[in-house]
Structures are given as C-alpha cells and as structure tokens.
N, C-alpha and C positions, 0 to 999 in steps of 0.2 A: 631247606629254608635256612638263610643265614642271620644270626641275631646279633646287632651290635648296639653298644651303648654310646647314645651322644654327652657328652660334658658338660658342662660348665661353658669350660673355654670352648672347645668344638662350636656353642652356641656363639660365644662372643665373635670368633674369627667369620662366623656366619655373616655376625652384625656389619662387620669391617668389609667383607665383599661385597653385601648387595646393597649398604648402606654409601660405604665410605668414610665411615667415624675411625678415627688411632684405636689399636688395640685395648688401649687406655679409659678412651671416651665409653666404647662397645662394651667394655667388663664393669665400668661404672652401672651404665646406661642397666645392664644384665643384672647387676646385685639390685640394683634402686628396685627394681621391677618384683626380683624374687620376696626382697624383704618386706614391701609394700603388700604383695598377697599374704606373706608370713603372718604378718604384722595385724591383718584386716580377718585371718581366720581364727588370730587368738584370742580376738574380740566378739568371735561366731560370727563375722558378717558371709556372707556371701559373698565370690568373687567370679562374677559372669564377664567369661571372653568372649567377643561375637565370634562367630564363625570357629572359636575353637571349644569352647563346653564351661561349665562349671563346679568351682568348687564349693565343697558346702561342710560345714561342721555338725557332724549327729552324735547326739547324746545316747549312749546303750547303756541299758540299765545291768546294774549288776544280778550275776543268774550262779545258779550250779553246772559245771561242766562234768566232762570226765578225762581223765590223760587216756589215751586214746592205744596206749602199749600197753599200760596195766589196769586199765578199769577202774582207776581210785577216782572219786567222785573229789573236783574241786572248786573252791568258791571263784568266779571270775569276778573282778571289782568291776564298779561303774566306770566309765573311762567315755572320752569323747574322741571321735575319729573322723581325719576329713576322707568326702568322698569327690568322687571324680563324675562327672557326668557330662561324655562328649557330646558335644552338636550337631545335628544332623548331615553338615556339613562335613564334617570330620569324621563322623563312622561311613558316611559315604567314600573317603578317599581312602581311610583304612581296608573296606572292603574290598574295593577295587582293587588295588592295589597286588601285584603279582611278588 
C-alpha cells in the first residue's frame, strides 16, 4: 500500500483542470473555503459537507493521565478539538477503494 499526501496546491492545480479557473482564481477559491470552515469552527459551529462528512468542535474536559514511558501521573487540561466524521458516501468509496 502506497501513502501519499495531497497539498494545498496539488488541490488547487485539481481546481484548474476540472474546473478551468487561473492557477490564481483556484488557490483564491482554495484559501476562501479553508478559512471560511477555520473561521466557522473557532466559533463551535458545525461545518456539514454533503456527500463528504463533518466537522465538529468537542469540548474534553480536563482529567489525569499518565506519560505512558514512565508512569508519572499527569494533569491533561481542558482543551477543545475538532473532529471529522465521514459520510456515508465517503466511507463507502474509502472502502472500496484498492
């Protein structure tokens, strides 16, 4: 199994082929989108894409842990973390997927 990572740009240059927007328009088009979800999760909203899943902001409360080499017990603080949650549409094609 071979693992690659798509870009930034990789995504933009995508725009530019199946779209036809300037390299220009496509990495506009590409931030407007990223920072709009940025933007919409640092507010806790939700941000539902059809057919590709959801983002969501959860609040975890702060706990005791332990570091996990030396067994010293430590405090985790509370902290908020987004999660990812594909659509069934999308774990369908992941699984498939060879």
């Amino acid at each position: 199994m071979t693992s690659k990572t798509i870009t930034r740009v990789e995504l933009a240059d995508a725009i530019v082929r199946e779209v036809g927007l300037t390299r220009q328009e496509s990495g506009d088009i590409l931030d407007r989108m990223l920072d709009m979800i940025g933007k919409s999760l640092e507010h806790e909203s939700e941000v539902k894409l059809s057919r590709f899943g959801n983002f969501v902001v959860r609040k975890k409360s702060a706990r005791a842990g332990r570091n996990p080499k030396t067994g010293v017990e430590a405090k985790i603080s509370a902290r908020r973390v987004v999660t990812f949650k594909p659509s069934p549409m999308l774990k369908s094609k992941v699984e498939t997927e060879d």
